[in-house]
DODO-877146 format. One record per residue (C-alpha): z, y, x; residue number from 1. Coordinates in nm, 2 decimals. Example, Ala and Ser with C-alpha at 12.3 -4.5 7.8 and 13.67 -1.06 7.14 Angstrom:
       c3       c2       c1   resi
     0.78    -0.45     1.23      1
     0.71    -0.11     1.37      2
END
This chain:
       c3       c2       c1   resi
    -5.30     3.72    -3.16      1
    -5.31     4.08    -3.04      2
    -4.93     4.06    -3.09      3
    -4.93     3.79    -2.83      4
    -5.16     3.98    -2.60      5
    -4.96     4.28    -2.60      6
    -4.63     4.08    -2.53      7
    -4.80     3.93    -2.25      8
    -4.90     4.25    -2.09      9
    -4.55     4.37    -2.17     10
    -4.43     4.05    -1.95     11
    -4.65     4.13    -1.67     12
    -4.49     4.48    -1.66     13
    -4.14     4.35    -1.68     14
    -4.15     4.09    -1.43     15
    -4.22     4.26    -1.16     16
    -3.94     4.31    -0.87     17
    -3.91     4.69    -0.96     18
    -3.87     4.67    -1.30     19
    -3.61     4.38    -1.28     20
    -3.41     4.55    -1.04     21
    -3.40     4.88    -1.29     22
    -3.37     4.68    -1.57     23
    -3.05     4.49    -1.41     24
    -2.90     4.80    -1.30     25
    -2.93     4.96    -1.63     26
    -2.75     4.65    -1.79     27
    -2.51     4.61    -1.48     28
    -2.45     5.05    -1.55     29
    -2.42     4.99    -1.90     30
    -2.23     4.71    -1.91     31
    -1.98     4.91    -1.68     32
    -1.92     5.24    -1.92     33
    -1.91     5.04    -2.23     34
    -1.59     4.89    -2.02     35
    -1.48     5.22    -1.88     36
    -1.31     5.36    -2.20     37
    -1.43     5.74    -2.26     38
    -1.73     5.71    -2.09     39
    -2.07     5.64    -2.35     40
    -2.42     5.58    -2.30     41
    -2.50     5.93    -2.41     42
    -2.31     6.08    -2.14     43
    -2.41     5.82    -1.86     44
    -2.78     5.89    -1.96     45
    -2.74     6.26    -1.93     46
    -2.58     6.26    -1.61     47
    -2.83     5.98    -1.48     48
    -3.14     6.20    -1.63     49
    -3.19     6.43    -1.32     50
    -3.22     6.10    -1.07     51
    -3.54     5.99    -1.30     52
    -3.71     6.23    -1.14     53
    -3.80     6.01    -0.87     54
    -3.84     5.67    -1.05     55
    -4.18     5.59    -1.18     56
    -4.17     5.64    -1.58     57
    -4.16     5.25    -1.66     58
    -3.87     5.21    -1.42     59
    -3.70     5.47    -1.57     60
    -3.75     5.43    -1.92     61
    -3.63     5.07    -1.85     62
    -3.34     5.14    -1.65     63
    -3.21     5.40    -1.94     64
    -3.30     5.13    -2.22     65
    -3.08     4.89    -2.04     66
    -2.77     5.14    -1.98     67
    -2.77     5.19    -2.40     68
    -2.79     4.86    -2.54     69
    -2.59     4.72    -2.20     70
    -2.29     5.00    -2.31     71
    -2.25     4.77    -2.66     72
    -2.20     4.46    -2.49     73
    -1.94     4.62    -2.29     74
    -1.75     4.81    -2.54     75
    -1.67     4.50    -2.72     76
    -1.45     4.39    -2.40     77
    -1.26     4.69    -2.38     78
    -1.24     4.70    -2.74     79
    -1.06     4.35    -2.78     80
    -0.83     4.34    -2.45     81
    -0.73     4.73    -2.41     82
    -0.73     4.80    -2.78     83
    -0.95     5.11    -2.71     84
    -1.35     5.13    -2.76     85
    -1.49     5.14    -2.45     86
    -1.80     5.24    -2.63     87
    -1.80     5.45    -3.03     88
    -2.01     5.20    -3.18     89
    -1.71     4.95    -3.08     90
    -1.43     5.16    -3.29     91
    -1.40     4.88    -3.57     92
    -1.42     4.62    -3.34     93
    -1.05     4.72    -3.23     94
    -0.95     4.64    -3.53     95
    -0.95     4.26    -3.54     96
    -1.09     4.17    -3.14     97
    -0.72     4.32    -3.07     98
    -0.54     4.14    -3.30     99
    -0.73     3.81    -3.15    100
    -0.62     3.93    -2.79    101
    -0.27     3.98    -2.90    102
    -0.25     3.59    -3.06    103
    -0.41     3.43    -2.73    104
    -0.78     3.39    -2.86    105
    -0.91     3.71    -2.66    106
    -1.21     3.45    -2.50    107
    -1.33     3.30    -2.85    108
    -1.37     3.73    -2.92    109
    -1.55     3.81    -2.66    110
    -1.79     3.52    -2.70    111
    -1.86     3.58    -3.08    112
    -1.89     3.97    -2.94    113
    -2.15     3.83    -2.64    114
    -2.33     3.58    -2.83    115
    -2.38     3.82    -3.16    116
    -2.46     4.07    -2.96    117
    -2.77     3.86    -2.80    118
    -2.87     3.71    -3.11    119
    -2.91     4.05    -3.28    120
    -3.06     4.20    -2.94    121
    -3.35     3.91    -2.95    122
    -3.41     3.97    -3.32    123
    -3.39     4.39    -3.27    124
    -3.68     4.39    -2.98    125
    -3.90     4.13    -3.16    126
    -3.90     4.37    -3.50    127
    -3.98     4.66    -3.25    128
    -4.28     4.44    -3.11    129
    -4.39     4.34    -3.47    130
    -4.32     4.67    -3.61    131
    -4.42     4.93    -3.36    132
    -4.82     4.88    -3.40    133
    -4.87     4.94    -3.79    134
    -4.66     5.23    -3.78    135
    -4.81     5.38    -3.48    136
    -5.14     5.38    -3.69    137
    -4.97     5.54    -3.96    138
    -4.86     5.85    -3.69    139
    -5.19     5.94    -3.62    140
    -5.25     6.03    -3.98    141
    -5.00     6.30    -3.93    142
    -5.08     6.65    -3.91    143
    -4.82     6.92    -3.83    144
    -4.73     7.00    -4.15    145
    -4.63     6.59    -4.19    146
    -4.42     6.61    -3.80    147
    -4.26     6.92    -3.95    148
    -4.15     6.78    -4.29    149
    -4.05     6.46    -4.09    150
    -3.80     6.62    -3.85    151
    -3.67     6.79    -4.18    152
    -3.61     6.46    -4.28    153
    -3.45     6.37    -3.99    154
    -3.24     6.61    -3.94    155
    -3.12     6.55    -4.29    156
    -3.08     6.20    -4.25    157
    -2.87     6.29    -3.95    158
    -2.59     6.48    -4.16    159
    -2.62     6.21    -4.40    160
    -2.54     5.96    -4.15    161
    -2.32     6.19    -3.92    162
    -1.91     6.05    -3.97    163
    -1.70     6.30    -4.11    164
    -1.74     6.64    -4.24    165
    -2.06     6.72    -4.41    166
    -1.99     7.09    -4.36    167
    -1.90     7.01    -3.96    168
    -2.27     6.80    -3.93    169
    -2.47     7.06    -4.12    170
    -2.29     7.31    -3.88    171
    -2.37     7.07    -3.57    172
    -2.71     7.10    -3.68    173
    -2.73     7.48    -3.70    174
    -2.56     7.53    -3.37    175
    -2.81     7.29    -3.20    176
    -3.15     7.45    -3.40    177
    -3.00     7.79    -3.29    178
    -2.95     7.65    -2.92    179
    -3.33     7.57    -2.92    180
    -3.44     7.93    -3.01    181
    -3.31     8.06    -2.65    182
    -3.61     8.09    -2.42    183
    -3.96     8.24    -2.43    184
    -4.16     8.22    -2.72    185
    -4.48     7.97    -2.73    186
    -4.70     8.21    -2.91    187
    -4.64     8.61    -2.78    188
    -4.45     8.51    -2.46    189
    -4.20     8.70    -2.52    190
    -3.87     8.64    -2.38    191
    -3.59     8.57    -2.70    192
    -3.21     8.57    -2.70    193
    -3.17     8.53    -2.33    194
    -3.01     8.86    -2.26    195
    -3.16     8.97    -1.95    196
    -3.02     8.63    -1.79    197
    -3.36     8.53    -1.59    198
    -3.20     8.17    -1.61    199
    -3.22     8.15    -1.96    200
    -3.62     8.25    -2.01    201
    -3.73     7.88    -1.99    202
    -3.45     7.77    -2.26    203
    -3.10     7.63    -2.23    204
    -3.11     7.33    -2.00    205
    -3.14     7.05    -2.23    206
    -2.95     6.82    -1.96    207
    -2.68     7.09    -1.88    208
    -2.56     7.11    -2.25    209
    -2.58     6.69    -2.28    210
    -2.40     6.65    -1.98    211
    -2.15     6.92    -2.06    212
    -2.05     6.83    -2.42    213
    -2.06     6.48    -2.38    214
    -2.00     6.42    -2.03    215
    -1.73     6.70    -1.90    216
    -1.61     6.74    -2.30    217
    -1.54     6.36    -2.29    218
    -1.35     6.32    -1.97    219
    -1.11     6.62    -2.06    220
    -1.05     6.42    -2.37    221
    -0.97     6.10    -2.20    222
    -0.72     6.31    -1.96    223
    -0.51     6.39    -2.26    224
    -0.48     6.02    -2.36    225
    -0.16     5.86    -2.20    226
    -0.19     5.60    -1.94    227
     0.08     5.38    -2.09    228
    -0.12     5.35    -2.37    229
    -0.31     5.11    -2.19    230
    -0.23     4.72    -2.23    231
    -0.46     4.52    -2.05    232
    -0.44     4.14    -2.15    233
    -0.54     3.99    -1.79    234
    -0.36     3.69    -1.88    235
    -0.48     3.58    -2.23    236
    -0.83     3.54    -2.15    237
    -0.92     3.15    -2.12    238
    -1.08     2.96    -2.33    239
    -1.43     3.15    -2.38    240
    -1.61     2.86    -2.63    241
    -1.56     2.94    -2.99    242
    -1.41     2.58    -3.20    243
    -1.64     2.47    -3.44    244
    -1.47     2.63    -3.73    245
    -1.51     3.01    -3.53    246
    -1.88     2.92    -3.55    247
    -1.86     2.82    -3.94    248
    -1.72     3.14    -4.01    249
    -1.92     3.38    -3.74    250
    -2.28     3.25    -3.80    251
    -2.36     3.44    -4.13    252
    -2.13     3.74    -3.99    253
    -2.39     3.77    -3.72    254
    -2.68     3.72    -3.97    255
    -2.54     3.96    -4.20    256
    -2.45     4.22    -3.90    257
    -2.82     4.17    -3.75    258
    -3.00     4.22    -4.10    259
    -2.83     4.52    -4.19    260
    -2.81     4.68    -3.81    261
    -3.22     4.68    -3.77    262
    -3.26     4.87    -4.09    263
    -3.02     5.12    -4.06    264
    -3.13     5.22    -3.71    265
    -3.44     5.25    -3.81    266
    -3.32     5.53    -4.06    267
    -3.28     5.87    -3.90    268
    -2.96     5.93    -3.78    269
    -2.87     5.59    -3.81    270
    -2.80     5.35    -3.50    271
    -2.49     5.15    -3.34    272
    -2.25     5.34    -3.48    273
    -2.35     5.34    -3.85    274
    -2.44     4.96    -3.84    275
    -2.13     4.88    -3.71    276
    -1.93     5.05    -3.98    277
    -2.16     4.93    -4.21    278
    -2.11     4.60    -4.14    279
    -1.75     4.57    -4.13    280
    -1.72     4.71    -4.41    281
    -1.99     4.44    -4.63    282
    -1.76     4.14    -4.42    283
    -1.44     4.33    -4.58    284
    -1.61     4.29    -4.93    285
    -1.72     3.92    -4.86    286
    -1.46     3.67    -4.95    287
    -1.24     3.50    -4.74    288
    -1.27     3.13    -4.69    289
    -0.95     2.90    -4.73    290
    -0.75     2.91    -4.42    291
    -0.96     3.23    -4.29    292
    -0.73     3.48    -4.14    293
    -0.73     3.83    -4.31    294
    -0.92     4.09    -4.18    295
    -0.69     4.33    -3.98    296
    -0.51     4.01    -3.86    297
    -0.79     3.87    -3.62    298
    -1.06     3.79    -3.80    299
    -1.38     3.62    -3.62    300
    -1.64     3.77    -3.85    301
    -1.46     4.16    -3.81    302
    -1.58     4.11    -3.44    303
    -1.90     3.92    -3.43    304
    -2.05     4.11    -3.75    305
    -2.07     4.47    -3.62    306
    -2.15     4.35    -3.27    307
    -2.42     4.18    -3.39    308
    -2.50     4.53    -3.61    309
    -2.47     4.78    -3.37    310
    -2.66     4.59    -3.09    311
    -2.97     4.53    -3.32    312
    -2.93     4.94    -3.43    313
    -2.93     5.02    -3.06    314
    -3.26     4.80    -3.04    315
    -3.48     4.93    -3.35    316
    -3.36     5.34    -3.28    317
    -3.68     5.29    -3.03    318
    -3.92     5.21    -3.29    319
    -3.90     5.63    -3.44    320
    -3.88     5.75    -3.12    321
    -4.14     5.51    -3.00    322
    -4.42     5.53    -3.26    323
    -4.35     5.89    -3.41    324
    -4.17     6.05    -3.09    325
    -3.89     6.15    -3.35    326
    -3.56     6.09    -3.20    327
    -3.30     5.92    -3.47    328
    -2.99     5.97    -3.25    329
    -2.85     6.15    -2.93    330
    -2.92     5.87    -2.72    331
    -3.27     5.88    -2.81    332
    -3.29     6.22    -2.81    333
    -3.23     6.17    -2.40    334
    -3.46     5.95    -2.40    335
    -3.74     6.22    -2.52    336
    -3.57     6.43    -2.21    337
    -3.67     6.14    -2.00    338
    -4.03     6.10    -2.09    339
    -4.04     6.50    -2.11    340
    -3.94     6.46    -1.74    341
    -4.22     6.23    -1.65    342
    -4.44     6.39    -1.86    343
    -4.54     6.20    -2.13    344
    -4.54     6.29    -2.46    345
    -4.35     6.10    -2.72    346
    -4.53     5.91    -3.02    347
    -4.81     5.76    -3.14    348
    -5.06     5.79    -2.81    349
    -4.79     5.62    -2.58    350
    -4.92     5.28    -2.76    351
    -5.27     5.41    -2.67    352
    -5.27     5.59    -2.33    353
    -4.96     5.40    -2.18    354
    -4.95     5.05    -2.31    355
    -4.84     4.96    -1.96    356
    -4.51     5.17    -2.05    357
    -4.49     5.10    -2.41    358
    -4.51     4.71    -2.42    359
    -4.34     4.65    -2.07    360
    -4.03     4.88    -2.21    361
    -3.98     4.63    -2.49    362
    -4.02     4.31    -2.31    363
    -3.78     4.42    -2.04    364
    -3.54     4.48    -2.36    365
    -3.56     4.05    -2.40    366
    -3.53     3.99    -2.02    367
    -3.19     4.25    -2.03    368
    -3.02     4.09    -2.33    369
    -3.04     3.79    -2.13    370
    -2.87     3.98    -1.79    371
    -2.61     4.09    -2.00    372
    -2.45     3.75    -2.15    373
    -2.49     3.66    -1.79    374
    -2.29     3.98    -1.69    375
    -2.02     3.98    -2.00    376
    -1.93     3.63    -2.05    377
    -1.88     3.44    -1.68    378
    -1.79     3.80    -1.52    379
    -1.53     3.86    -1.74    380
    -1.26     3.83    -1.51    381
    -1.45     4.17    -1.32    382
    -1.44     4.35    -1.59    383
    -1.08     4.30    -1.66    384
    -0.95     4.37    -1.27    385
    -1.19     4.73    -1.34    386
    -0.97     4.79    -1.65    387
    -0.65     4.83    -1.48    388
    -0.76     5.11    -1.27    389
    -0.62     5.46    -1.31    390
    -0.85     5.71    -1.52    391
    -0.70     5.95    -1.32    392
    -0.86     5.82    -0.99    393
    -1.21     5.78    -1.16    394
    -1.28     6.11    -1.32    395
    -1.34     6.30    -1.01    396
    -1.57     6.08    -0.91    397
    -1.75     6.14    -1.23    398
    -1.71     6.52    -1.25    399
    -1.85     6.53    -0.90    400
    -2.17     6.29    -0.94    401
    -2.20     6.52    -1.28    402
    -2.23     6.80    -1.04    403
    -2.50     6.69    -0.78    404
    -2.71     6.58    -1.05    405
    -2.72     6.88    -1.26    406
    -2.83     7.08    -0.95    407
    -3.04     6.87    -0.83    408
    -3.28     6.94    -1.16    409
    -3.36     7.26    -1.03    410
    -3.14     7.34    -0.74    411
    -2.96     7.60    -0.87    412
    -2.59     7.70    -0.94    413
    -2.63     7.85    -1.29    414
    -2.68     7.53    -1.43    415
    -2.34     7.41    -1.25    416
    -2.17     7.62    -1.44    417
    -2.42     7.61    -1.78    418
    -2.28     7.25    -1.72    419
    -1.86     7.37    -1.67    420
    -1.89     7.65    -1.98    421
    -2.03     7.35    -2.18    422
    -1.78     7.09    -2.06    423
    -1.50     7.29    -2.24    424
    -1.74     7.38    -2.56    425
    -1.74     7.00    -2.58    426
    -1.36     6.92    -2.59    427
    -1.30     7.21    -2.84    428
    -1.56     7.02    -3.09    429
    -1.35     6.70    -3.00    430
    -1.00     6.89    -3.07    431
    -1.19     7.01    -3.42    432
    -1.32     6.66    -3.50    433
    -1.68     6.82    -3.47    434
    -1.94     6.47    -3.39    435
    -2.18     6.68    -3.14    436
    -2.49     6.39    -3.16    437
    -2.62     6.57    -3.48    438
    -2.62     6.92    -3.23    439
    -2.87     6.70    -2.96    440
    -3.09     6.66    -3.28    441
    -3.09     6.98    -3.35    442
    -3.16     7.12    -3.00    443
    -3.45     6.88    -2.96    444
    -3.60     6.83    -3.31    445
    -3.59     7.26    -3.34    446
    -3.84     7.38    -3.08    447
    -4.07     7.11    -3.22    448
    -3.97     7.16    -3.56    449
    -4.11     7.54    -3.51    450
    -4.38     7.46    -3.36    451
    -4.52     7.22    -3.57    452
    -4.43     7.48    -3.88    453
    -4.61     7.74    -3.69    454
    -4.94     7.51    -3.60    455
    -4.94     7.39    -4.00    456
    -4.92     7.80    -4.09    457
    -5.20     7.93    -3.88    458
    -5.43     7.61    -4.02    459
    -5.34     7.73    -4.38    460
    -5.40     8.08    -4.31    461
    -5.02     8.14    -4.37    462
    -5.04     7.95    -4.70    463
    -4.65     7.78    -4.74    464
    -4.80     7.55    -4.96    465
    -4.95     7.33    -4.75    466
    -4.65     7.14    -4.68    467
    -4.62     6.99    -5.06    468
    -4.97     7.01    -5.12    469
    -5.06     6.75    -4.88    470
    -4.94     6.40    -5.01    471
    -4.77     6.24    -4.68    472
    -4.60     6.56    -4.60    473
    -4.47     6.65    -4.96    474
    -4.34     6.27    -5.01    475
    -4.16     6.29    -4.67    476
    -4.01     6.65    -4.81    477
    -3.88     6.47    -5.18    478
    -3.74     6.21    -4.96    479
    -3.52     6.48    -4.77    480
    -3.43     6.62    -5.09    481
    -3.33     6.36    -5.25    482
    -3.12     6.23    -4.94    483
    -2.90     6.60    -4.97    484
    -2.88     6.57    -5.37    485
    -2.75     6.20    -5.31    486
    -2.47     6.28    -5.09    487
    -2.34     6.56    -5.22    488
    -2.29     6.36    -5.55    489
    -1.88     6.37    -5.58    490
    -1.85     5.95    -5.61    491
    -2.10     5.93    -5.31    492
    -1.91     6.18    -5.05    493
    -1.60     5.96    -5.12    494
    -1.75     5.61    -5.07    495
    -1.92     5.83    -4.77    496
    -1.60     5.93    -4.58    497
    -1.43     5.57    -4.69    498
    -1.71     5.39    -4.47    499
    -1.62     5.58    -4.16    500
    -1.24     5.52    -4.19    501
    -1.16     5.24    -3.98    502
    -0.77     5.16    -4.13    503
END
């Protein structure tokens, strides 16, 4: 009943004219950078961060929601008719959407993409409302030794998780936790690693180096990518209904995809990405049916299994940040920035002192799952005339609105070029194949991380061994250790880096 109740009250939030409005122009924004190809959620959210200042917090929060599970719905189209992911989490959709574009079926793919991607968004917020309550009670018995053993964990679990080289993510990791250091200490005051620069006393801008690295570092990418690369197929979209025998084949690809996408993003570190290569590569292992087309050839379930995955990741990555205000990737690591922004602290007492916030955010997630089959499936035909214009006439636009919004946080030039000097940090980690979400983790999860260590010591009276010696935070520490023992196992690293390899 009280799960009913809450719901309810979440309704009552969501309905209102406001929050629709945000929540459709988070869907509508998201929707339209999922199509855009080099443009993600984590870079629209940080460029989009400095105008929450002026939204209410629900608004926001609701707006920023919508513009990362909105950005896998629209991935998927560019994905299947460009033969480019609009979106990361949409890489191994490319591989048979594409191939289903190229024989004339390019409308039964984007509807298995739509449709799995709703089916696993409904399913995604209803664990988060189901979910979200007992494990908020379970926050409060943390202490800081438990936070600080938990952010251990999740730092781990985000090199585990991270694609590529473990070296490269556990360096990610450093960089970021050594990012985090620059500013004034919380304890003496004292001003650390800024080097005289007055800017730098209150920190690194956390919005500076997000919108640097992954906004600027992304378009100088994309400018390197040849135009002609580009084949739009404007013409072989008709036909959106899946046959009956799409549907045969499809339905357990989406259950599968949905199962296995809410518990890994759940998992820190996990998310879109991770469930989508995850679940391609359990439909791979799954036998083919007589008269199903191979995989790599334009197969149904290679598109509607890791939509449905990385759509119901994007939805339960809320319920860490949610319930234990630990972020599990970069785009929820924003979303800490956000509520930072508005001033409210995330985990456990946004259930209790905001419930207003943290029940409407979740049923406005229902309401914009809904908005976007609306927006992907009869629109279509918009999102394929946006395709076909010029990234050359588009990233200026971008680099500009990048600009005014980064100065607009505090109305000051050094950040304009904290911003530039991070833009170009950012395309020489793409040039090195360097993934830069496990670096947000690290410059988010490091201040706290020390703080909490810090709190923990001074209770203990300097005593280290309070982080095994209580229970909670010494299980949450095996966990960690046993995560870095598993994957550096030789067999394990290989299955590790075959997962992420999308041939």
């Amino acid at each position: 009943m009280d799960l009913i109740t809450n719901l309810s009250t979440g309704f009552e939030v969501a309905f209102t004219a406001q929050n629709l409005l945000y929540a459709f122009m988070g869907c509508l924004l998201g929707t339209l950078i999922g199509v855009l190809p080099g443009l993600g959620p984590v870079a629209t959210i940080a460029m989009l961060l400095p105008t929450t200042y002026a939204l209410p917090p629900t608004a926001a929060l609701i707006m920023l929601a919508g513009i990362y599970y909105g950005a896998q719905y629209g991935g998927s189209t560019t994905a299947i008719l460009v033969n480019l992911p609009g979106e990361s989490s949409s890489v191994v959709t490319v591989i048979d959407g594409y191939q289903m574009a190229r024989k004339g079926r390019a409308g039964p793919a984007l509807a298995a993409a739509g449709l799995g991607s709703f089916f696993a968004g409904c399913v995604g917020t209803l664990i988060i409302a189901a979910f979200a309550p007992p494990l908020t009670e379970i926050a409060f018995k943390f202490g800081p030794a438990e936070y600080f053993s938990l952010m251990v964990l999740g730092l781990i679990g985000a090199v585990v998780m991270a694609s590529g080289s473990l070296l490269k993510a556990i360096t990610m990791i450093l960089v970021g936790l050594a990012f985090g250091l620059v500013g004034t200490d919380v304890n003496s005051g004292v001003a650390r690693y800024s080097f005289d620069i007055p800017e730098l006393t209150d920190g690194i801008s956390f919005i500076a180096i997000a919108m640097g690295v992954f906004g600027y570092g992304e378009i100088i990418a994309n400018l390197a990518v040849p135009e002609e690369k580009r084949e739009v197929f404007t013409d072989k979209v008709s036909g959106l209904m899946p046959t009956k025998e799409d549907f045969k084949h499809m339905t357990p690809a989406v259950l599968r995809g949905t199962a296995l996408g809410s518990a890994l993003g759940i998992l820190p570190g996990g998310g879109a990405l991770l469930s989508a290569f995850a679940a391609y590569t359990l439909e791979k292992k799954s036998r083919l049916r007589p008269g199903e087309v191979p995989f790599g050839q334009g197969n149904i379930r290679g598109v509607a299994g890791p939509e449905a995955a990385n759509n119901a990741g994007a939805q339960t990555s809320f319920i860490p940040l949610l319930t234990l205000g630990i972020p599990p990737n970069a785009v929820m690591a924003l979303m800490v920035g956000a509520m930072t922004i508005h001033n409210i602290q995330p985990g456990p007492q946004v259930m209790t002192s905001n419930p207003e916030l943290f029940w409407g955010l979740i049923a406005s997630m229902w309401i914009g799952n809904l908005m976007l089959v609306i927006l992907n499936l009869p629109m279509i035909g918009l999102w394929i005339k946006l395709l076909s214009i010029p990234y050359k006439w588009l990233f200026p636009a971008i680099v500009l609105f990048c600009a005014i919004g980064v100065y607009s946080e505090n109305n000051n030039t050094f950040e304009i070029w904290m911003v530039a000097i991070f833009g170009v940090i950012g395309y020489l980690f793409h040039k090195l194949s360097c993934e830069p979400a496990p670096l947000l983790l690290g410059l988010i999860l490091g201040p706290m991380m020390e703080e909490n260590l810090r709190r923990a010591l001074l209770l203990s009276r300097g005593d280290w061994g309070v982080l095994v010696t209580r229970p909670l935070s010494a299980s949450l520490l095996a966990v960690a250790a046993l995560l870095l023992v598993i994957v550096l196992l030789p067999a394990v690293s290989k299955t590790r880096e075959k997962a992420f390899v999308e041939d």
